[in-house]
NUKEMAR-765164 format. One record per atom (N, C-alpha, C): residue in one letter; x, y negated, z. Coordinates in steps of 0.05 Angstrom, whole numbers, plus 5000, padded with zeros to 4 digits. Layout:
BEGIN
aXYZ;...
This chain:
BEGIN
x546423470683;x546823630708;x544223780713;x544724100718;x543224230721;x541224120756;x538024240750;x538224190779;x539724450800;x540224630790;x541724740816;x544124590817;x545924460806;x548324280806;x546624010817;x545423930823;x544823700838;x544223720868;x543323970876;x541524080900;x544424080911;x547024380895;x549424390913;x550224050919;x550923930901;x552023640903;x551523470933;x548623380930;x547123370959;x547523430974;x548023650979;x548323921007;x550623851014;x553123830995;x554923800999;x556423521018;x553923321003;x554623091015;x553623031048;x551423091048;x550023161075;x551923311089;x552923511093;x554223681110;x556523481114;x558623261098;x561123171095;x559222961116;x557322801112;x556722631131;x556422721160;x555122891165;x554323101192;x556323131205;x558723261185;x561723331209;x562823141216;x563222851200;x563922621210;x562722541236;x560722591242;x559622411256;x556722231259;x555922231237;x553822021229;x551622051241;x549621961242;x546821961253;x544721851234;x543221971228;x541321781217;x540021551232;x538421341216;x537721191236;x535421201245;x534521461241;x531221511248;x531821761267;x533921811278;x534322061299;x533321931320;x532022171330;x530822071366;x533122121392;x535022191382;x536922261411;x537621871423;x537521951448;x538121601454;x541521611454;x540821311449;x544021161455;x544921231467;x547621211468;x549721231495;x549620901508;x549921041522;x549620721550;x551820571547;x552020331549;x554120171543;x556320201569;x559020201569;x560620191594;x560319941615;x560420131642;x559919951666;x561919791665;x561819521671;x563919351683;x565519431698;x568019371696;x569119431727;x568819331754;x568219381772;x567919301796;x569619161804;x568818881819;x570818641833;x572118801855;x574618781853;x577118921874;x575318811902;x576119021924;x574218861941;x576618641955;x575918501978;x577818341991;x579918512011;x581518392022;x584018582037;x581918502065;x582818722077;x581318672114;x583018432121;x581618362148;x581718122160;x584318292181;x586118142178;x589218122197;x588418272239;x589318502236;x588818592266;x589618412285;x588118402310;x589818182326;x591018212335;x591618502338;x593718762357;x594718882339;x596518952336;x598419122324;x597619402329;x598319602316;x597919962320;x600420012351;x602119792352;x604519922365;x605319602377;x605219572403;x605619342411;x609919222400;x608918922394;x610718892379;x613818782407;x617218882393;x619518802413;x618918582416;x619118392392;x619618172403;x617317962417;x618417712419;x616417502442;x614917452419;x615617312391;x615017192379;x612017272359;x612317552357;x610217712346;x607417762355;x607317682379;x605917812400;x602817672404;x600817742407;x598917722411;x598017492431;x596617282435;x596217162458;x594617252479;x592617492476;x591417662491;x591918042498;x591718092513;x592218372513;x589718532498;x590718742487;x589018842475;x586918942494;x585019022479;x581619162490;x581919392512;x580919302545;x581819502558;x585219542565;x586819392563;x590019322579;x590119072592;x592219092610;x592418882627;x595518732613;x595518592624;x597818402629;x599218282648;x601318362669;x602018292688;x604018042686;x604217912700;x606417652693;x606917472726;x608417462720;x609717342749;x612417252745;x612516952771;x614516792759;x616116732802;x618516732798;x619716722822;x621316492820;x620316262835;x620015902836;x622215862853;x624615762844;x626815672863;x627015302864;x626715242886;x627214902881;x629714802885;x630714742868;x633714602871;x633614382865;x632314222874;x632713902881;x634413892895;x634913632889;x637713442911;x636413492941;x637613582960;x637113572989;x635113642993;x633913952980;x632014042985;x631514312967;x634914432966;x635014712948;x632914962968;x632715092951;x630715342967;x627915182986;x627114962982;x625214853001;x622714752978;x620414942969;x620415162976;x621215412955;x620715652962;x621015792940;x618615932943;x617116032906;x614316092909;x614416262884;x612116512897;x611516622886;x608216592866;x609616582838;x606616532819;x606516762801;x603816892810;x602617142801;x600217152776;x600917312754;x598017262742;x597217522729;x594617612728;x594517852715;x591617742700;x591817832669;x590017882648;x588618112640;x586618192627;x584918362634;x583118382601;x584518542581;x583018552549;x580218612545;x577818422551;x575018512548;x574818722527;x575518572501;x575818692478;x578818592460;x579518512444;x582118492421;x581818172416;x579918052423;x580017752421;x579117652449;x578117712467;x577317692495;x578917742513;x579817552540;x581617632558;x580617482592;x580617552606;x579517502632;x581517512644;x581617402673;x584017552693;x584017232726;x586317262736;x586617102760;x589317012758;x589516752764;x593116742769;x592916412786;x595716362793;x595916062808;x597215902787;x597616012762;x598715722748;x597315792716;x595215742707;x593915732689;x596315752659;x598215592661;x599415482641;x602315652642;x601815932649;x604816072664;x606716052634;x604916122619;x606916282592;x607816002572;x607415682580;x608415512569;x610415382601;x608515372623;x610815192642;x609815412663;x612515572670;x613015712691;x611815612721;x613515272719;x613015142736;x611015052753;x610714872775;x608614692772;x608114562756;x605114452743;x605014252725;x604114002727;x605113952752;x605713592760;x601913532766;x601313732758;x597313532771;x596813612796;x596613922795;x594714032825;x596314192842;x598514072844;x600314112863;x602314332857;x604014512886;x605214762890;x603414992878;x603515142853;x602215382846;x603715632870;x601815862876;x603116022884;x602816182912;x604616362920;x605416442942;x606916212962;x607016082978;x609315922982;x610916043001;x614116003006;x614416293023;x616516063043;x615116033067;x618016003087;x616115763100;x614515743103;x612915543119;x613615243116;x612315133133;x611714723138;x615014733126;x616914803147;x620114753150;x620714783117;x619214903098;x621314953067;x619714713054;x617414593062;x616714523051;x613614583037;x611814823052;x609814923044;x607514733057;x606114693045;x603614513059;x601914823068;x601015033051;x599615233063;x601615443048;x600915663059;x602115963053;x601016033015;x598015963009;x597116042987;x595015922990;x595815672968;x594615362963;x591915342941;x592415532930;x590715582897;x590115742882;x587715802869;x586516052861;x585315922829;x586216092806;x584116082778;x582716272765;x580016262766;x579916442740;x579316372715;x581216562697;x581816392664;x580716522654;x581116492624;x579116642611;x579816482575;x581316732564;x582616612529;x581216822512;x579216642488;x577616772475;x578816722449;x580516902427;x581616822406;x579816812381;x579016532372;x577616512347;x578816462317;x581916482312;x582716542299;x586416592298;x585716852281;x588417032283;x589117112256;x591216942241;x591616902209;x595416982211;x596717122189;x599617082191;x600716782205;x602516852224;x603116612235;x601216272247;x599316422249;x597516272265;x596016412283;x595716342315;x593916482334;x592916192343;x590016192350;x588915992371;x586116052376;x586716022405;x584516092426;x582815882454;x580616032452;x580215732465;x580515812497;x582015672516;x582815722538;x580815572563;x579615742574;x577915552605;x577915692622;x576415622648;x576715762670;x575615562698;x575615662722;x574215512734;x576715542766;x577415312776;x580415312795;x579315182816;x580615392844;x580815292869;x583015122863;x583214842862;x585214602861;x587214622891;x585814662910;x586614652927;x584814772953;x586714892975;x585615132992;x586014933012;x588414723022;x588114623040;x586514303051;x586314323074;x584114093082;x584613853075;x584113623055;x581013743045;x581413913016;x580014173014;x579614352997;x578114172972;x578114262943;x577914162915;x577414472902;x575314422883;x574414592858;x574414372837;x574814542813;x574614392794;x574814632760;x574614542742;x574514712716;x576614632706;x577914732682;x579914662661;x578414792636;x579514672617;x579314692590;x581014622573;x581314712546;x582514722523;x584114892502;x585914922490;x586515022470;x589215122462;x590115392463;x591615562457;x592015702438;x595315542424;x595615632401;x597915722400;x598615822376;x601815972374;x601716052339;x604315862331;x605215852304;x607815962302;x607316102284;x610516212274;x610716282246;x613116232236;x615716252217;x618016352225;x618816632207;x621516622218;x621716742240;x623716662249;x625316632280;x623316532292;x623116302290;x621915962305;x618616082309;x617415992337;x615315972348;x614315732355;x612615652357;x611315442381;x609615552391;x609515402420;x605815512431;x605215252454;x603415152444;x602314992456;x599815102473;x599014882488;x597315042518;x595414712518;x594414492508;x593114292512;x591114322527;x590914082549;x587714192571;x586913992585;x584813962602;x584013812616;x582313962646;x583313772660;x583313952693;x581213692697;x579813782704;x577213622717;x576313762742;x577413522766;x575813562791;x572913542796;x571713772812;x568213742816;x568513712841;x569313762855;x569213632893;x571713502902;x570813272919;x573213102930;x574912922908;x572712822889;x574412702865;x575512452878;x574512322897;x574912052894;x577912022917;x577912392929;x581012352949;x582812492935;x581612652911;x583212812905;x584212782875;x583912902859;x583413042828;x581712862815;x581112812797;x578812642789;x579012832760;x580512722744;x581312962718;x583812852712;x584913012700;x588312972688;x588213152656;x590413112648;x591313222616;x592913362616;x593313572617;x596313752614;x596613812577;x599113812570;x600413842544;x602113972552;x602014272548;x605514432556;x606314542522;x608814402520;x609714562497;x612414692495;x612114972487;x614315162486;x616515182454;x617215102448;x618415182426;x620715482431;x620615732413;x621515902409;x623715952389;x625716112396;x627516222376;x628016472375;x628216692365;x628616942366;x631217092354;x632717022372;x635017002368;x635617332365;x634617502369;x634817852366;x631217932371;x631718162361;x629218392367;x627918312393;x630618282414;x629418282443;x630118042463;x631017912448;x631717662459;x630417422452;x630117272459;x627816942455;x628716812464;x630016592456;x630816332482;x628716112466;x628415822488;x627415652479;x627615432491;x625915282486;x625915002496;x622914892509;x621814772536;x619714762542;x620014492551;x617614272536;x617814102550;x614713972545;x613013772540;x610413692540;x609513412560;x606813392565;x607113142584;x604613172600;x604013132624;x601613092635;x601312892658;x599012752667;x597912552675;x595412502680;x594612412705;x591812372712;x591412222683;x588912182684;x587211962656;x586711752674;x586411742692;x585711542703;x587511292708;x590911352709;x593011212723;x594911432705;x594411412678;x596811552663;x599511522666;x599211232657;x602411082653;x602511032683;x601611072699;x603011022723;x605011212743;x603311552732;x603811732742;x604912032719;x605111972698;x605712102679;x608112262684;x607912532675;x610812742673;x611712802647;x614012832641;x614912982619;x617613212627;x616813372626;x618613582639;x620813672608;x622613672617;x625013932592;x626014132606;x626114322598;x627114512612;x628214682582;x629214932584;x630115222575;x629315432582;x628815612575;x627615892582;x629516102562;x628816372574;x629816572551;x628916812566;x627417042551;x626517162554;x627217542539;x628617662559;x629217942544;x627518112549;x626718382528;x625218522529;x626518852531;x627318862549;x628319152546;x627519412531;x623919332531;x622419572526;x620119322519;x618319432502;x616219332485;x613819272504;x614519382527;x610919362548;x612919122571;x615819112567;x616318932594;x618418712582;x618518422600;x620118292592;x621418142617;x623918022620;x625317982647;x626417682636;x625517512641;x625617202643;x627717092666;x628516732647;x628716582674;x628516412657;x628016102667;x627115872657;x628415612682;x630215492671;x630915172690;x629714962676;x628814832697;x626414622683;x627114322700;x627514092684;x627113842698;x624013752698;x623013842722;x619513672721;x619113482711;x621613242717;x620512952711;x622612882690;x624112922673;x626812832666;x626312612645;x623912592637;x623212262624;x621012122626;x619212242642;x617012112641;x616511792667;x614711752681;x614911552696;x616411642716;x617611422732;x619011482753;x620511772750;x621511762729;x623412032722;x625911982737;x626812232738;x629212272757;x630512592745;x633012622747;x634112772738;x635112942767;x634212862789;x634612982819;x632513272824;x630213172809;x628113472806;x628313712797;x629213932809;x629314142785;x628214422797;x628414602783;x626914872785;x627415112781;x629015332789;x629515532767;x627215722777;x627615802752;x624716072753;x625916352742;x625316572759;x625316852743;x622816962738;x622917062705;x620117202706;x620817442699;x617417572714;x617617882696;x614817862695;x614418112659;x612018232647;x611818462638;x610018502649;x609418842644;x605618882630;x605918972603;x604218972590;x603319372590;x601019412604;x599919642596;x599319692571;
């Protein structure tokens, strides 16, 4: 082989390597960078505590008003005990107040409205009382709370918040202050709700004539029987601590609750105060109408 037939040969091969691709291994161009990993998906946001659009039914619903809305609620107390219907009948008022979407403030006479309409067998007649001594009123407007539900966790079908507040026990002579405490939850599946309300009422003045502390347990069980309909079942137990078993309640009652419109709902609830607990009697009873109106 001539050397001009060796030189083309070469050339030839060189150029066949070049268009492929190749590199020598003494070229100065740098590497290509190796590919980034892919980035870890991030996590899904944490569950709103409020909805974009307040929800029809009872069962969906938030245990606080959202940030900046109120919550109006009120319950119209009929007593139909044996030989002592309409004696008294009372008005129990409560309005809530959204600091923020887990924060709620407000005033009312029955702390425990949205599990027992009722009285709850410790600190007496909640309310307006309407028709004087003769129906059965010891004073016109016996009791004053302010509450206060801070929600520390809000998961699918789990809400619970911690519930306190500080209560005029009683307005008439001799007058009682005292605090409450405890814990507000609400589970749901389905149709089916619960919401429990667990607490402790502790007297600070006049313990030894009055109040000393007691236990309230109100429990609501829920069904959602339509979009706008709820019926249920309310019943629970409360009792001084001091003289439990002596003085203990267990109330059953029914409720059902329609929502015509998403900001309002129009209640009634019949309740036996005592129907198994001590000295139970099936002679005690209650009906209640409620209404709510959510800004």
């Amino acid at each position: 082989m001539t050397n001009n037939t060796r030189f083309f040969a070469v050339a030839a091969l060189a150029s066949g390597l070049f268009s492929a691709g190749a590199r020598p291994a003494w070229a100065d161009e740098p590497a290509e960078p190796a590919s980034e990993a892919t980035p870890p998906a991030e996590a899904p946001p944490l569950e709103p505590i409020h909805a974009a659009a307040v929800p029809l039914d009872y069962t969906s619903r938030a245990l606080t008003p959202a940030q900046g809305r109120l919550a109006v609620h009120g319950d119209l107390l009929v007593n139909l005990s044996k030989n002592a219907v309409a004696k008294p009948i009372v008005i129990v008022p409560a309005v809530l107040y959204g600091l923020s979407d887990a924060m709620a403030v407000g005033v009312t006479t029955n702390v425990f409205y949205e599990t027992w309409g009722f009285s709850n067998g410790v600190s007496g007649t909640p309310g307006l009382c309407v028709g004087g001594t003769d129906r059965g009123c010891e004073k016109a407007f016996n009791n004053l709370s302010l509450d206060a539900l801070y929600v520390f966790m809000h998961q699918p079908g789990t809400q619970v918040a911690a519930h306190f507040g500080v209560d005029v026990l009683r307005l008439a002579d001799p007058s009682q202050l005292g605090v409450h405490a405890g814990i507000q939850g609400k589970l749901t599946g389905g149709p089916l709700s619960v919401l429990m309300d667990p607490s402790v009422i502790v007297g600070v003045t006049k313990r030894d004539e009055l109040l000393e502390q007691a236990i309230v347990v109100p429990l609501r069980v829920g069904f959602q029987a339509s979009s706008d309909l709820n019926v249920g079942l309310v019943t629970g137990v409360a009792g001084s601590t001091n003289h439990f078993s002596d003085d203990y309640v267990i109330p059953v009652g029914i409720t059902g609750v329609f929502s015509p419109a998403a900001n309002m709902d129009l209640g009634a609830h019949f309740t036996f105060p005592n129907l198994v607990g001590n000295n139970h009697s099936s002679e005690g009873r209650v009906l209640g109408l409620v209404f709510n109106y959510r800004t």
